[in-house]
C-alpha positions, 0 to 999 in steps of 0.5 A: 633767757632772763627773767627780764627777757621773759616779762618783755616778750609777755608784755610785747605779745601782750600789746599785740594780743590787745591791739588786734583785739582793737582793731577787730572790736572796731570793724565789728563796730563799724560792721553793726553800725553799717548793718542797723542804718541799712536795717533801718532804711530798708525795713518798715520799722520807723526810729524809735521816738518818744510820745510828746505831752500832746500825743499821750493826752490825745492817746488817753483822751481816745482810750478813754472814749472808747471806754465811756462809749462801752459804760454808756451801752452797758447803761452804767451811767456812773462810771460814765460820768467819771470817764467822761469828767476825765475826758474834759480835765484832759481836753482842757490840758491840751493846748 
């Protein structure tokens, strides 16, 4: 057996290696992917989704609150104020 014959019988197992690999890549892709829709249509998980402009503001605006009502009852009037001109800026950036 050449040296030739050799390289062609490496480079066909080779392609055969390679395209099993392929395919098997595939399936498992097709597999996940199957797995991850069902996952998501049978848990209590919900898609991820990102927080618009508005929401943050509201989320802010109601962290925000709690915290000026803690400084209210702690009588620290000061921080009060700060938190509560905050409080408006933000109301005021809401549509």
């Amino acid at each position: 057996m050449t040296e030739k014959d050799i390289a062609k019988i490496a480079e066909l197992t080779a392609k055969i290696v390679i395209d099993h690999i392929d395919a098997k890549q595939d399936e498992w892709n097709n597999d996940f992917e199957v797995n991850l829709e069902n996952f998501t249509v049978n848990s209590t998980m919900q898609p991820y989704k990102l927080l618009d402009e508005q929401e943050m503001l509201d989320i802010t605006i109601s962290e925000l609150t709690l915290k000026l009502n803690e400084a209210i009852a702690t009588e620290d009037y000061k921080l009060a104020n700060k938190i509560n001109s905050k409080i408006i800026e933000l109301k005021a950036k809401r549509k």
